[in-house]
N, C-alpha and C positions, 0 to 999 in steps of 0.2 A: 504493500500500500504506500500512498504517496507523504515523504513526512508533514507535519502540520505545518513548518517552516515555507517547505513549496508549494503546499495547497494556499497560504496568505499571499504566497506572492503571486498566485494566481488569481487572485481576488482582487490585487491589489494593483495590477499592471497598467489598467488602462489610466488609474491615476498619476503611474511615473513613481511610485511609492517604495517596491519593491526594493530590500536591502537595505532603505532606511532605517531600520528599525530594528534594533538587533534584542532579541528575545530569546528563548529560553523555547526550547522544542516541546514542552509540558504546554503550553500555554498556544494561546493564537489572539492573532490582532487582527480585530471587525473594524472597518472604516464606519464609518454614523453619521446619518445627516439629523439635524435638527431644527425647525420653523419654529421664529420664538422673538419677542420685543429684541431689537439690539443689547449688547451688554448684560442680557438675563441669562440666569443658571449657567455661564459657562463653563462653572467646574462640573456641569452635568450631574450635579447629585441630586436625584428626588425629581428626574425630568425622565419623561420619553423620547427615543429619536429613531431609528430605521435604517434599514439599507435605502438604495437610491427608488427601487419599487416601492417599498414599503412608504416611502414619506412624497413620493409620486401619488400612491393611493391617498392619502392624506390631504394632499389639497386636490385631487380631482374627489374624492368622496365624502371630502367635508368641509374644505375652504368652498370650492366652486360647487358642490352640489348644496348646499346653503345660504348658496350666496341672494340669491331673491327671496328665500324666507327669512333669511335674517333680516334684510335690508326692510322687509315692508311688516316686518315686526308679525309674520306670522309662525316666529318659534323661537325662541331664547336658546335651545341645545347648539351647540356648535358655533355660536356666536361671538364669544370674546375675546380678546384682542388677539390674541393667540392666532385664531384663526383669519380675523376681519381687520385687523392692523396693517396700513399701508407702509408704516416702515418698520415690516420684517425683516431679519435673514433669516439667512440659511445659512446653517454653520457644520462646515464637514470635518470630522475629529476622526481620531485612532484612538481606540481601547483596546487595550492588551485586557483578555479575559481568559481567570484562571477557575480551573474547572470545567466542568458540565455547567448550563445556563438553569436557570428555574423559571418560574411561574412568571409570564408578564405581567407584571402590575399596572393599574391606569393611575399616572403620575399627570394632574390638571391641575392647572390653577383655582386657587382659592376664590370664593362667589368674592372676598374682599379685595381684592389682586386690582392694583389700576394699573397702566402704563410706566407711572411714574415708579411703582412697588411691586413686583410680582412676586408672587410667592407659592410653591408648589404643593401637595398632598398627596401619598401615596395611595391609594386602596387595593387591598385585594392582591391578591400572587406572592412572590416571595420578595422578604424584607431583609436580605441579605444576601443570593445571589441574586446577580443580573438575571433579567430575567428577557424571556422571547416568547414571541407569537407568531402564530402565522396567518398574514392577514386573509388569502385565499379560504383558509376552512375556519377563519373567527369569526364567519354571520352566513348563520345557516338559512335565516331568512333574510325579507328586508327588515329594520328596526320599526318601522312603522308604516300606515297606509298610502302615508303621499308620495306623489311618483319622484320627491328629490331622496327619499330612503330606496327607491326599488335605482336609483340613478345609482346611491352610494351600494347598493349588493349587487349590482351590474360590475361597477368596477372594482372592487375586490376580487371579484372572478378573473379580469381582464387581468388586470395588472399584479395581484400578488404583492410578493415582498414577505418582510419579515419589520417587525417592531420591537424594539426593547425596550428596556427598564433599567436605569440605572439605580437604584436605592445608596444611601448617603452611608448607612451599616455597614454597606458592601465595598464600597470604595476603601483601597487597599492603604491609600492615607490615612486614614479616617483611623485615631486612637481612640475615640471614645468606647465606653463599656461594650459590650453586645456588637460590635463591629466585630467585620471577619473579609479577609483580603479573595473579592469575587473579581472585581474588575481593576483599573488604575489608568486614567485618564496619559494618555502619553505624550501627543501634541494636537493641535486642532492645524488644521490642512489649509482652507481656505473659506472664507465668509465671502457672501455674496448679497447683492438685495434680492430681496425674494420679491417682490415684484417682476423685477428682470428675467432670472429663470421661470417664471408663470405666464409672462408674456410668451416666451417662446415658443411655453407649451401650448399655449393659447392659439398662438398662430399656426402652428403645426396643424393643431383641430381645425383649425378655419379652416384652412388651404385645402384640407380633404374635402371639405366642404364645397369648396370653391370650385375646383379641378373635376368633382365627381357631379357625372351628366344629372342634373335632374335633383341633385343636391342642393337643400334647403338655404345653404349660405351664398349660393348665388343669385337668387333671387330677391337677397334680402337687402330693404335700400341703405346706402351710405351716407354718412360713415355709418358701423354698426355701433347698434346702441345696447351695449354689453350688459347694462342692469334690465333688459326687458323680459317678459317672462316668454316672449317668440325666440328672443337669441337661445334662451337657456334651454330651451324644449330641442332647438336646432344645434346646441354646441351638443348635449348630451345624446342626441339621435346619432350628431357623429360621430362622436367619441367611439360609442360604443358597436362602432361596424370595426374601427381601428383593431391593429395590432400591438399586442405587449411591447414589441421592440419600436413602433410607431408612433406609442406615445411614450417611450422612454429616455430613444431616442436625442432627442431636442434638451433633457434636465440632463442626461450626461455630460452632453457638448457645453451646459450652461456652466459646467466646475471644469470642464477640460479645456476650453477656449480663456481667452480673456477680452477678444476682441470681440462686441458684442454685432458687428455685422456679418460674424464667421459665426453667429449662434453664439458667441461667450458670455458670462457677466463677466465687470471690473471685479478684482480681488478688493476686500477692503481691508483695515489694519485688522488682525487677527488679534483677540482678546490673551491675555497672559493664561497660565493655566496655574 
């Protein structure tokens, strides 16, 4: 079998990563992206983050498939800045993770949490290892009747991914009592605005749109008017004819480019760790 040393650096290739990281063959290092206020949780403890799927499914099955309910105030779930904040990033990090992973936890912001304070809550999974999910077989149905939950169990099907869990116990700094070394934050890779990479995803969708005979987004007048509940019904009709690599595509390109007319975002200063 292949050691764990060359399976991360197969993981880790398309970022240029590989060999940077010198570890210990017990262990292995997950690349994690994370959507989250700038300068919040970046020691990553008591947050959620994902592979590049898993947090792809994240804003197409809860930023953009909520996005007109939040907006016209017919749902509070999935609403808070976290999700509806215009100046996000995205922050892609390395965690060296020691062990087997546990239970995902949902690590969300506090109903007190403003922009200016955020503050995280763990529930539920394990509170010492990291923990994973897998977003494919975590909603067996939709969560609810309306067609942006059957939007959000459409794409969890398409796109997949994996999610974790970092908990603050687990983190292998972390001397307090009841800690135990599961993960250890190693360096964060590159920030980006998360607007920037959503656009591109965005456009990508359109263009299917666009390009395909008979397809809803060419008929629709300009410029397109992103908050209407026709765009949203035609963005997620497209989406979901797309392929895994079709919409995944474009958010890879947006952490491997920098040039945002070759599909990149700008890097931004990277928080300390």
């Amino acid at each position: 079998t292949m050691e764990p040393r060359l399976v991360c650096c197969a993981a880790l290739l398309f970022l240029g990563l590989c060999g940077s990281e010198k570890v210990e063959l017990d262990v292995k290092v997950v690349p994690v992206v994370g959507l989250r206020p700038n300068g919040v949780a970046t020691d990553l403890r008591d947050v959620d983050t994902g592979d590049l799927p898993g947090d792809l499914f994240f804003f197409l099955g809860d930023r953009k498939a909520y996005q007109f309910p939040c907006e016209n105030n017919l749902t509070t779930e999935f609403c808070d800045c976290e999700i509806t904040c215009d100046s996000n990033i995205y922050l892609m990090s390395l965690i060296e993770v020691h062990g087997d992973m546990g239970e995902y936890a949902r690590c969300n912001p506090t109903a007190a949490s403003t922009v200016d304070e955020y503050n995280y809550v763990c529930i539920s999974g394990s509170h010492r290892a990291m923990g994973v999910a897998d977003v494919a077989t975590r909603y067996s149905e939709p969560p609810c009747s309306e067609v942006w939950c059957s939007w959000k169990y459409n794409m969890s099907k398409i796109v997949g991914g994996q999610w974790f869990s970092t908990p603050a116990l687990g983190d292998c700094t972390n001397t307090a009592p009841g800690s135990a070394c599961s993960w250890r934050l190693l360096r964060h890779v590159k920030a980006i605005r998360a607007d920037c990479a959503q656009r591109h995803i965005t456009r990508a969708v359109e263009r299917v749109g666009e390009e395909r005979r008979g397809g809803c987004f060419a008929a629709m007048p300009r410029p397109l008017n992103r908050s209407s509940w026709d765009y949203m019904e035609c963005f997620f009709e497209t989406a979901q004819t797309m392929s895994r690599s079709q919409l995944l595509e474009p958010f890879e390109v947006s952490f491997q480019e920098h040039d945002p007319e070759k599909g990149g975002c700008e890097p931004l200063l990277l928080p300390p760790i």
